[in-house]
C-alpha positions in Angstrom: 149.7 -5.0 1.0 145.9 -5.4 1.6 144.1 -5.5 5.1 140.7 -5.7 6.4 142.2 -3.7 9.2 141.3 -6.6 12.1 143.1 -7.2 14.9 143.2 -11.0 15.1 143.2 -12.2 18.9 145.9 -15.3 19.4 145.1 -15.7 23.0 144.4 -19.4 23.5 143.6 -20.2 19.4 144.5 -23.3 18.2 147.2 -23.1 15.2 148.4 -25.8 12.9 151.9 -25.5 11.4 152.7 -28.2 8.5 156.2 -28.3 7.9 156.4 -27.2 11.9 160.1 -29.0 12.6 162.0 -26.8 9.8 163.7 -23.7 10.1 161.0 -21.4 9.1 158.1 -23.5 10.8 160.0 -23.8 14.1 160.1 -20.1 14.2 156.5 -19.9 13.5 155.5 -22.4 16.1 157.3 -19.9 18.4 156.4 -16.7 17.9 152.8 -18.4 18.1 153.1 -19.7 21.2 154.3 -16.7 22.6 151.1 -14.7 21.9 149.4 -17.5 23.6 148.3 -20.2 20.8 148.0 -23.3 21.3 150.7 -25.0 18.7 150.5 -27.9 17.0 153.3 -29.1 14.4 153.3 -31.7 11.6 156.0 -33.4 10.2 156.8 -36.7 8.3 158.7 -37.8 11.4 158.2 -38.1 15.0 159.3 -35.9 17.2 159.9 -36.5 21.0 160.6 -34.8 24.0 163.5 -34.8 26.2 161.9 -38.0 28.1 162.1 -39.7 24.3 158.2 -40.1 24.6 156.3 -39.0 21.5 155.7 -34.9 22.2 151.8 -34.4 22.1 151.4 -31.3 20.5 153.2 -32.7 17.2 151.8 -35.5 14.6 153.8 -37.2 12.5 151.8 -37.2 8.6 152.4 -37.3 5.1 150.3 -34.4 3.9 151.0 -35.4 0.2 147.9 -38.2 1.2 144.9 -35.7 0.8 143.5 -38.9 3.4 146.6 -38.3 5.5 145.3 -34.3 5.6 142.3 -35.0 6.4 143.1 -37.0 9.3 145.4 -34.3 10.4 142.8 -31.8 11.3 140.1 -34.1 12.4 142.9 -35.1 14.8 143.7 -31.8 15.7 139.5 -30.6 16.2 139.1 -33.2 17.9 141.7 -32.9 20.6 141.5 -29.1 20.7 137.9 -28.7 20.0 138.8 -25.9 17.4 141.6 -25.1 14.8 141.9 -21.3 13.9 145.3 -21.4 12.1 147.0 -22.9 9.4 149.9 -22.4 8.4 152.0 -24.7 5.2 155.6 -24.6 5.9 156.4 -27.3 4.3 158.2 -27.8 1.0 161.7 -29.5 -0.9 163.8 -27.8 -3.8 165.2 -29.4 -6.4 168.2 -27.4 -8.5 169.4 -27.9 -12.2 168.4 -27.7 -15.6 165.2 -29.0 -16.9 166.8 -30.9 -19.7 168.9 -33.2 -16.7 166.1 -33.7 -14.5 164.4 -36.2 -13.7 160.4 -37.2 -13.6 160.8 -38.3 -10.5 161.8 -35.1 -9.1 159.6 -33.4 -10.7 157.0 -35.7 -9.3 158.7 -35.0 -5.6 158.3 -31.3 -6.1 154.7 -30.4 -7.0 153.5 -33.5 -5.0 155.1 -31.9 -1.7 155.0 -28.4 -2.3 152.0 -28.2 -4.5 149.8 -31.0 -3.9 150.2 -31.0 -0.4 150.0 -27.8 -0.2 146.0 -27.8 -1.6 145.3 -30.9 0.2 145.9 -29.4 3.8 144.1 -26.3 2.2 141.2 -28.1 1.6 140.6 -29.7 4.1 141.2 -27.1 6.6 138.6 -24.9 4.6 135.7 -28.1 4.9 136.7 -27.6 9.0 137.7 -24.5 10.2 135.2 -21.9 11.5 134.5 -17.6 10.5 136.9 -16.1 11.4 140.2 -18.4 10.9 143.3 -17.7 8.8 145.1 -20.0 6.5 148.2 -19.0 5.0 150.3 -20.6 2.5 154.6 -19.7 1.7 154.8 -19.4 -2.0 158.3 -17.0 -1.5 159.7 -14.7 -4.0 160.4 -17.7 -6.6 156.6 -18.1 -7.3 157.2 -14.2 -8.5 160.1 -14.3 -11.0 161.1 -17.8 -11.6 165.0 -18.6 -12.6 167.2 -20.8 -14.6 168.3 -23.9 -12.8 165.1 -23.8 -10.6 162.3 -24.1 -13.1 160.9 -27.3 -11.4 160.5 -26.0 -7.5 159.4 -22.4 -9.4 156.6 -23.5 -11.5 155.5 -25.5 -8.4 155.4 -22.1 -5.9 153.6 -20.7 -8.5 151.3 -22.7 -8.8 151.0 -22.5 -5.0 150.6 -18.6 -5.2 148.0 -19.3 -8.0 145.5 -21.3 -6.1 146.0 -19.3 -3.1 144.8 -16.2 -5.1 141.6 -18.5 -6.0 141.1 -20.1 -2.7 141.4 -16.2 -1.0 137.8 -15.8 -2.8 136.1 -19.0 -2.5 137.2 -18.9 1.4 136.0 -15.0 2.1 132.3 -16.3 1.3 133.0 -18.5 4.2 134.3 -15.6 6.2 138.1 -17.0 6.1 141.2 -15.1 5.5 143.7 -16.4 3.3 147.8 -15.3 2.9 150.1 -16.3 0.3 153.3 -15.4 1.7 156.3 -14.6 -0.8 159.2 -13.9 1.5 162.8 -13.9 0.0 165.5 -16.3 0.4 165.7 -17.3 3.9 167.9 -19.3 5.5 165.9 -22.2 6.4 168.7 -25.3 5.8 166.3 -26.2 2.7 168.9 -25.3 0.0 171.5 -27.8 1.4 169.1 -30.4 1.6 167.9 -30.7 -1.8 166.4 -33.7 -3.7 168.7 -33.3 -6.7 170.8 -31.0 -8.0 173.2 -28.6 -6.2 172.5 -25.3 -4.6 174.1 -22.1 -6.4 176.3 -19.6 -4.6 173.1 -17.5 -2.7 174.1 -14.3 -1.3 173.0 -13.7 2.7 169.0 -14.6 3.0 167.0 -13.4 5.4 166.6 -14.8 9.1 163.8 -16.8 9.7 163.0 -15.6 12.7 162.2 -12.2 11.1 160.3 -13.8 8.5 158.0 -15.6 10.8 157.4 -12.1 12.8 156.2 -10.7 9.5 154.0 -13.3 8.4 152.6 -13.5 12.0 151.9 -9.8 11.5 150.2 -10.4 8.8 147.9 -12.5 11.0 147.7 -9.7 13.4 146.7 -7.3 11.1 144.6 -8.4 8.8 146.4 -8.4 6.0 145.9 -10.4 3.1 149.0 -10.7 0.9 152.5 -10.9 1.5 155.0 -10.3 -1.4 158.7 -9.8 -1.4 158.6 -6.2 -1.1 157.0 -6.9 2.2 159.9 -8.3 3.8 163.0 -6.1 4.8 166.4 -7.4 4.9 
């Protein structure tokens, strides 16, 4: 665990939460607001309130357009005047064995959870001011990949990988990057994979106490997440 031993001040920053519907960016979205930020989620669909009109503080994007990322945050600067978080929670799985699956899912995979990934990353960096925070949810596969999930690994680790890179071409700028490995957590996103079936996982963690950590992280200036940084 590395810090710079900051205390990041949420009050009234503006935070950005790709992915910001699902299990574990819904509990990001809010244990941010409840430290006082300003939240906004994206998602490929549209989300509306109890009224059925569009909800203001979400946008509905395709992040794997690196076009589609960079109107995201324009969009976001422009209404807010500032962005000061990001935060990728977004991502699919795909299960099986390399030798029955397909290109196309392979395609899906590393164009959502990789591609996308540095898309948003970049143009958050071109954006965002000293002092902001972009963190990016590798998880414990990007650390020891496994048989039957070779595709969705090789994809979070190359997620962790340009994370490490970014962390140093970022600092010069005075931003603070987090690659965050947490466990299995139970998000939903097993049972809604793109091919292949899930395997029997035991008990994951909740992702309301994953969200606390990484938030922490925020808090405290710390730098990188691994497993080991999660409790059960």
């Amino acid at each position: 665990m590395n810090s710079t031993n900051n205390t990041f001040d949420f009050a009234q920053k503006v935070a950005l939460i790709a992915g910001g519907t699902g299990g574990l960016g819904s509990a990001l979205a809010t244990e941010l607001r409840s430290r006082g930020c300003i939240v906004v989620t994206v998602s490929r669909t549209q989300l509306t309130q109890s009224t059925q009109s569009p909800d203001p503080n979400h946008i509905a994007a395709d992040l794997r357009s690196p076009d589609s990322a960079t109107a995201v945050i324009d969009q976001v600067i422009a209404k807010h005047g500032a962005l000061n978080i990001v935060i990728n929670a977004m991502g699919v799985v795909a299960f099986g064995e390399i030798s029955a699956t397909s290109i196309d899912t392979v395609e899906e995979v590393f164009l959502t959870n990789t591609f996308g990934h540095i898309f948003l990353m970049q143009a958050a960096l071109r954006k965002i001011s000293q002092g902001s925070v972009l963190v990016g949810i590798s998880g414990i596969i990007a650390e020891q990949n496994l048989p039957g999930m070779s595709v969705y690994g090789a994809s979070k680790a190359a997620v962790r990988s340009f994370d490490e890179a970014l962390a140093r071409e970022a600092r010069k700028v005075g931003v603070r990057i987090i690659d965050a490995r947490p466990p299995h957590t139970e998000t939903g996103l097993a049972s809604r994979a793109v091919a292949g079936t899930a395997p029997k996982f035991p008990r994951g963690l909740e992702p309301v106490a994953v969200a606390q950590r990484i938030i922490t992280a925020i808090a405290n200036g710390e730098t990188d997440l691994p497993s080991t940084s999660f409790s059960n």
